[in-house]
N, C-alpha and C positions, 0 to 999 in steps of 0.2 A: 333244355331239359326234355327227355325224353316221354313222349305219352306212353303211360305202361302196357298198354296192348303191345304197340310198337315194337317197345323195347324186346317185347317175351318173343315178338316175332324174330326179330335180328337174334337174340340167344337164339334162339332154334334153328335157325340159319346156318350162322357160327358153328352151333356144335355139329350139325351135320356135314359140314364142311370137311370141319374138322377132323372128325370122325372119318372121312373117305380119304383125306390127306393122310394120314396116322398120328394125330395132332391128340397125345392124350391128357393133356391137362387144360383143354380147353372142352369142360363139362358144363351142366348146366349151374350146379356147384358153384364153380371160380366164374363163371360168368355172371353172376347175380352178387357177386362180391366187386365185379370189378365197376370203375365209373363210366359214366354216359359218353364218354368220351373214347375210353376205349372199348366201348361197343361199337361204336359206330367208325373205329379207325378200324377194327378186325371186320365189319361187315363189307364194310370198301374194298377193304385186301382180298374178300374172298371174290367178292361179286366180280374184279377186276379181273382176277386171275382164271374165272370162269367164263368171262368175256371173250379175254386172251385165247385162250384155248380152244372157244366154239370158232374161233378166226382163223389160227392155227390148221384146225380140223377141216374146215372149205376150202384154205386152199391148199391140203395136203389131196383133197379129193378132186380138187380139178384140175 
């Protein structure tokens, strides 16, 4: 179980993500409805694919 600061942080994560992907039903809304579990499966997929990308970007640059 999620400690509730935590949690508020990963929603806010999430929807900002979201929000830059064009991900519109991922608000703070339907985040705060959904379980602890899938908050922390959509926080992985973002931070991952932000990962991905900053990796992507280094070695497009060298």
């Amino acid at each position: 179980m999620f400690e509730p600061k935590l949690r508020r942080e990963y929603e806010f994560y999430i929807s900002q993500q979201a929000k830059s992907y064009g991900y519109r039903t991922l608000v703070s809304y339907n985040l705060q409805q959904a379980s602890d579990l899938t908050v922390a499966n959509l926080y992985s997929y973002f931070n991952i694919r932000n990962k991905s990308e900053d990796v992507a970007e280094e070695v497009t640059f060298n």
